[in-house]
TORPA-945591 format. One record per residue (C-alpha): x, y, z. Coordinates in steps of 0.25 Angstrom, whole numbers, padded with zeros to 4 digits, always signed. Each point is the difference from the previous one (the first is absolute). Example, Ala and Ser with C-alpha at 12.3 -4.5 7.8 and 13.67 -1.06 7.14 Angstrom:
<lumdos>
+0049-0018+0031
+0006+0014-0002
</lumdos>
This chain:
<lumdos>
+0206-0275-0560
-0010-0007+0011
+0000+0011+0014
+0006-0014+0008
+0012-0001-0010
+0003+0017+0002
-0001-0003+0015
+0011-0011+0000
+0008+0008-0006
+0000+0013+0004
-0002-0004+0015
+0013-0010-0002
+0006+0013-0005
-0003+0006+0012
+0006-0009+0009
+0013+0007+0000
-0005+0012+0007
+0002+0000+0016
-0006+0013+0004
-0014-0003+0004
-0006+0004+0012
-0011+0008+0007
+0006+0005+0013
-0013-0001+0008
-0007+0008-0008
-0015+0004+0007
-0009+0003-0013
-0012-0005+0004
-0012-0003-0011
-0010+0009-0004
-0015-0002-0002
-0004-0008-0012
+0015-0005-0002
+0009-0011+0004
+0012-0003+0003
+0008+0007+0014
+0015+0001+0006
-0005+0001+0013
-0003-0015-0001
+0004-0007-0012
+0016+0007-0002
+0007-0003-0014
+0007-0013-0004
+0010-0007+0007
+0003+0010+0010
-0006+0005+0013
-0012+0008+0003
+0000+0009+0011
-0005-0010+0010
+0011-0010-0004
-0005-0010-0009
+0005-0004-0011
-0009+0002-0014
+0000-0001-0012
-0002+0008-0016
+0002+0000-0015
+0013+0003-0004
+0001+0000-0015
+0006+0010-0011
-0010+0007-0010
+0009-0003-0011
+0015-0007-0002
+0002+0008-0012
+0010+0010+0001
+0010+0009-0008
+0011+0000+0009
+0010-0010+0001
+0005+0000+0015
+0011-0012+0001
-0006-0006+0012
-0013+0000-0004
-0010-0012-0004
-0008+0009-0008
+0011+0008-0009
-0003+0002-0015
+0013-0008-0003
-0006-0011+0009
-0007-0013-0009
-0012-0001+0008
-0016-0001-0002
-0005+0013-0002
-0016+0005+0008
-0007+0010+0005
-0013+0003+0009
-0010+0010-0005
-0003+0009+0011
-0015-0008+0000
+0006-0014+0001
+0008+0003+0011
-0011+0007+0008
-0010-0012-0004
+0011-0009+0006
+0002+0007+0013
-0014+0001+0002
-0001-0016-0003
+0009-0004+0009
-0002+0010+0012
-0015-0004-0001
+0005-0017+0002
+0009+0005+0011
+0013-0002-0009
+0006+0014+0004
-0003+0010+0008
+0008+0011-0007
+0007+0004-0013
+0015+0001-0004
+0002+0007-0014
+0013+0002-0007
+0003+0000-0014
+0011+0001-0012
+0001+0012-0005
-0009+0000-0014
+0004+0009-0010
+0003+0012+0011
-0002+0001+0015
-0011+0012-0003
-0008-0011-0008
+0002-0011+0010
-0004+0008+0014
-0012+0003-0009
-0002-0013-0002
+0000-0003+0013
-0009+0013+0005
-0010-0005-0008
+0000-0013+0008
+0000+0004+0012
-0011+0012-0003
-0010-0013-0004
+0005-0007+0012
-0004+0013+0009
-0011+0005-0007
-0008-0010-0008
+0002-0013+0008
+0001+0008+0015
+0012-0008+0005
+0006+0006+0012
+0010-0010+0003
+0015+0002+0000
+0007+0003-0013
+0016+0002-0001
+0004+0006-0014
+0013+0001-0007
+0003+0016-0005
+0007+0001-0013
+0012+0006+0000
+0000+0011-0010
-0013+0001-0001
-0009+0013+0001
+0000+0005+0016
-0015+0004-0004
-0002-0015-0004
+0008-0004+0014
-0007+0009+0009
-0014-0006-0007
+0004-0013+0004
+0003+0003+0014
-0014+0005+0002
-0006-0014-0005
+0013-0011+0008
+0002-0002+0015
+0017-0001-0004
+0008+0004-0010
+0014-0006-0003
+0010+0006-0010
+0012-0011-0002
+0013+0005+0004
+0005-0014-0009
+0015+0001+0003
+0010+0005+0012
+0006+0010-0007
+0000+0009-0014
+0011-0005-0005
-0007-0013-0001
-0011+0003-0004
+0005+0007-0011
+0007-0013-0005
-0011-0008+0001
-0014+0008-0001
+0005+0010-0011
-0013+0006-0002
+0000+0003+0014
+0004+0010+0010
+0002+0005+0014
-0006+0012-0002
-0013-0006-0007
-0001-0008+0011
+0001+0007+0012
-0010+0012-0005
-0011-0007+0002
+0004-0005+0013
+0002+0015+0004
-0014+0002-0007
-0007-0010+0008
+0006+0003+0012
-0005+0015+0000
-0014-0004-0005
-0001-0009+0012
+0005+0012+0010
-0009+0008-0007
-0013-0009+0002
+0003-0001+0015
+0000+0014-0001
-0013+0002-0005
-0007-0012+0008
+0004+0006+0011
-0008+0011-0003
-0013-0007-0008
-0001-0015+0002
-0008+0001-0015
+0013+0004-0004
+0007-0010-0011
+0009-0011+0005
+0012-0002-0009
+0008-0011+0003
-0005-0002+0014
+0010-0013+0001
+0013+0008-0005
+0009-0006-0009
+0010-0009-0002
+0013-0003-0008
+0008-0014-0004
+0015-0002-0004
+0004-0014-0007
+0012-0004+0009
+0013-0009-0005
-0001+0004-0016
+0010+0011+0002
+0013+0003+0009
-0006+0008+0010
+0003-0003+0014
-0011-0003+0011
+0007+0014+0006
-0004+0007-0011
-0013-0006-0002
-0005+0002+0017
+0006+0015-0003
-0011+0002-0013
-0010-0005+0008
+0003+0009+0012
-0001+0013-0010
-0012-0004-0006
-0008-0003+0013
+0006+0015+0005
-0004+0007-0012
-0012-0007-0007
-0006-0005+0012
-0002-0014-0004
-0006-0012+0007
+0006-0009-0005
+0013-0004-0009
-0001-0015-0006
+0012-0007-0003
-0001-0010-0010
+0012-0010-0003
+0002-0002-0016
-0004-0009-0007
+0008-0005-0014
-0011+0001-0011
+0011+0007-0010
+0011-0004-0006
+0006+0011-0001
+0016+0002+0002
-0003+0011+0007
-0007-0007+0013
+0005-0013+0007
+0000-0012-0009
-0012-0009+0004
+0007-0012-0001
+0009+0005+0011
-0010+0009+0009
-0007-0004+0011
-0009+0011+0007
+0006+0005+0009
-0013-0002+0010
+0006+0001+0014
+0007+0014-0003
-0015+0004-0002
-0004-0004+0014
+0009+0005+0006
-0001+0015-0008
-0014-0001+0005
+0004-0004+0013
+0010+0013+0000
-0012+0008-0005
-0007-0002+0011
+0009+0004+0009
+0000+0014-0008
-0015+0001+0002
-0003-0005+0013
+0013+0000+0009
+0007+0013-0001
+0012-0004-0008
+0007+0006-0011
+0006-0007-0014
+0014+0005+0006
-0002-0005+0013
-0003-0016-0006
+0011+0002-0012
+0013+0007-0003
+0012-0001-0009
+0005-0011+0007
-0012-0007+0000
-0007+0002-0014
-0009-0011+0002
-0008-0008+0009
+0005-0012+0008
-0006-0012-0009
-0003-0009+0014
-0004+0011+0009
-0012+0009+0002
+0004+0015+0000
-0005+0005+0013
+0011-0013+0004
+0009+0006-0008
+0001+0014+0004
+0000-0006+0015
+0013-0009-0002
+0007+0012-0006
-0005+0010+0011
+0002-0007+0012
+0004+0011+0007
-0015+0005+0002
-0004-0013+0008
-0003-0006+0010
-0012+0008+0000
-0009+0000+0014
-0014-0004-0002
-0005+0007+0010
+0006+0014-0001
+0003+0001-0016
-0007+0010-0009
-0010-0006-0011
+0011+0006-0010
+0010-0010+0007
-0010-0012+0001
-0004+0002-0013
+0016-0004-0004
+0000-0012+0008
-0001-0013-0009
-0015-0008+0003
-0005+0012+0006
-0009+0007-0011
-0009+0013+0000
-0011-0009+0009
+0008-0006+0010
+0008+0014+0001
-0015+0006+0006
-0005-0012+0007
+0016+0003+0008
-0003+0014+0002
-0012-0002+0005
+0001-0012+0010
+0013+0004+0006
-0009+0013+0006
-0006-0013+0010
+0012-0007+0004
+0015-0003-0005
-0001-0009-0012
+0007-0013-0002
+0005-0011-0010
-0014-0009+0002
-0008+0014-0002
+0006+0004-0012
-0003-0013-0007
-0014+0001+0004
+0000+0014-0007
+0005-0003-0014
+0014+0001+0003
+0008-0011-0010
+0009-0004+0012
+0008-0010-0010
+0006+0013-0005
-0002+0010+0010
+0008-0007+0011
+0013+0005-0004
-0004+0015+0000
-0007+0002+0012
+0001-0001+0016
-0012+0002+0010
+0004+0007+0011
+0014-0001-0002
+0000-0017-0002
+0001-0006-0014
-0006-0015-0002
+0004-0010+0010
+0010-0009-0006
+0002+0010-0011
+0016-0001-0005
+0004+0002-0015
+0011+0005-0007
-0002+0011-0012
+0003-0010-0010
-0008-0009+0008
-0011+0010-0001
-0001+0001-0014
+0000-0015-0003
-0011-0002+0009
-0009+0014-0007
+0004-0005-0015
-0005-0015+0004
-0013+0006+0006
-0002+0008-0015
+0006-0008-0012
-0008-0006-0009
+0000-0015+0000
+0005+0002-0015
+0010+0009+0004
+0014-0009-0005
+0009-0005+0013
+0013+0006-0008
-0007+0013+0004
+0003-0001+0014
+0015+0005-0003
-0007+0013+0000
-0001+0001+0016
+0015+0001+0003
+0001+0010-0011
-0011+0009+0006
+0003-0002+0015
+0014-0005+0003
+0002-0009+0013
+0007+0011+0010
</lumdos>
């Protein structure tokens, strides 16, 4: 098979996989080689100055011997069959780092034969990569769940990030879906990669020389809307797995039909459910960045998140007992729970109310979303001149502010449901 034939294959094959990203990784370039983080990043995500860049992201090979339900490449799956030889796929990256195509490499595979043989596979790659060829630049790699820990610890020592895919919300579904699969496989070598990582800080803190493993951390992602699972139970996952494996990221990525089996949602009648992704990403980073918990943002009452509504929104219209909040005497905890105000806003408040009392006009010049934030602050006791609306009011205004221009009209029934007129 021609080399351009395997890469329309395996990097179509690829596309499925969300969790690629560098994280602001500082590896610079060493003498005689090419490629660095510092300035060039990894594909289709940001570097640590904020620009966005871009890499290869492409499967060494498509076969594989287990038959996961939600899975493009299955063994039951009628489908074209390749796979990269570890020298075509370094002579690839090297031809398209060198005409400014990429400026990193994603590498994930199927699993051929067994998971010792393909993270060998994809050691040997990256060695020549490191090694022979000299490229320093960023290189995200799928481990292997089941493989060798030896074999995941080598490849740690050659990637910037490693991702184990935690696939589905929970075990039960997993286990109907990905029988060869299981929690436990998967989560050793998260536990594996996140002490080999503490340990590597450990030792550069002592010698620089000291080998880096895994410098970028890893990741994980969960395909969202194949199974039963509530967005509850989803957030609560990705809580756990950022406390105890230290991630940087969890990727959610909305299913896709490419099976037929009666086991998932029948193509004909599925459509991705797309806007539940954002707004499990916009729930995520509010774990991450603003303090709150996955019990805080759902409960039982509340499985789910409001379809029309942003969740930091969300929680506010339930908990409107913690505002108004006043700009100009509140703790960055507090600002931090106001709608429009983010993690930048919230210091740029702390630190230029130590010159004067802040007002409205000040806080729009400091980043603060004042569309949303109106309703949930005062400065210095006053709220917006002219500003009169009722709770219902409230959430019909924030939902028209957030829907999607695809979101259907009927939909708007939703508001009375979650915020009753008093």
């Amino acid at each position: 098979m021609e080399l351009l034939d395997k890469l329309t294959i395996l990097s179509d094959a690829a596309k499925y996989d969300a969790a690629c990203t560098s994280s602001g990784l500082d590896r610079t370039s060493r003498p005689a080689g090419m490629g660095s983080t510092l300035f060039a990043g990894c594909c289709h995500t940001f570097s640590a100055d904020g620009r966005c860049v871009t890499l290869l992201k492409v499967l060494m090979s498509n076969y594989c011997v287990y038959d996961c339900q939600y899975c493009v490449n299955r063994r039951s799956n009628d489908t074209r069959r390749a796979a990269f030889t570890p020298q075509e796929l370094c002579e690839l990256t090297i031809g398209f780092y060198r005409r400014n195509y990429i400026e990193g490499l994603f590498l994930s595979s199927a699993v051929i034969g067994s998971p010792d043989r393909t993270t060998e596979l994809m050691i040997c790659t990256l060695r020549l990569l490191r090694e022979k060829y000299g490229f320093w630049g960023y290189i995200h790699a799928k481990a292997i769940p089941g493989a060798d820990p030896r074999l995941t610890q080598e490849l740690g020592l050659l990637a910037d990030r490693l991702s184990v895919n935690i696939e589905l919300p929970s075990e039960a579904s997993l286990t109907r879906l990905a029988p060869d699969k299981g929690k436990a496989s998967i989560l050793k070598p998260m536990a594996l990669i996140r002490d080999g990582i503490q340990i590597a800080k450990r030792e550069l803190a002592v010698s620089r020389h000291a080998p880096r493993f895994a410098p970028a951390g890893q990741s994980t992602q969960m395909i969202i809307g194949a199974t039963p699972e509530s967005d509850r139970q989803i957030l609560t996952l990705s809580q756990s797995l950022y406390e105890k494996y230290h991630l940087k990221r969890v990727f959610y990525s909305a299913y896709m039909p490419v099976s037929n089996s009666r086991l998932l949602p029948a193509p004909q009648d599925f459509q991705p459910p797309l806007l539940r992704e954002h707004r499990l990403y916009q729930a995520d980073w509010l774990l991450r960045y603003y303090h709150f918990r996955a019990e805080e943002l759902l409960d039982d009452a509340h499985p789910d998140f409001h379809p029309l509504l942003d969740p930091k929104c969300n929680w506010a219209l339930h908990h409107l007992e913690f505002f108004p909040v006043e700009v100009n005497k509140a703790d960055y905890e507090a600002l931090l729970r106001v709608p429009g105000i983010g993690v930048k806003s919230a210091r740029r408040i702390l630190t230029a109310r130590r010159c004067g009392p802040l007002g409205f006009e000040g806080l729009k010049r400091l980043g603060v979303v004042l569309k949303r934030a109106q309703y949930f602050l005062t400065c210095s006791g006053r709220a917006m001149v002219g500003l009169r609306v009722s709770q219902a009011g409230l959430l019909r205004h924030l939902t028209a502010l957030d829907r999607p221009d695809t979101a259907p009209l009927e939909q708007l029934s939703l508001f009375d449901q979650v915020c009753p007129q008093p």
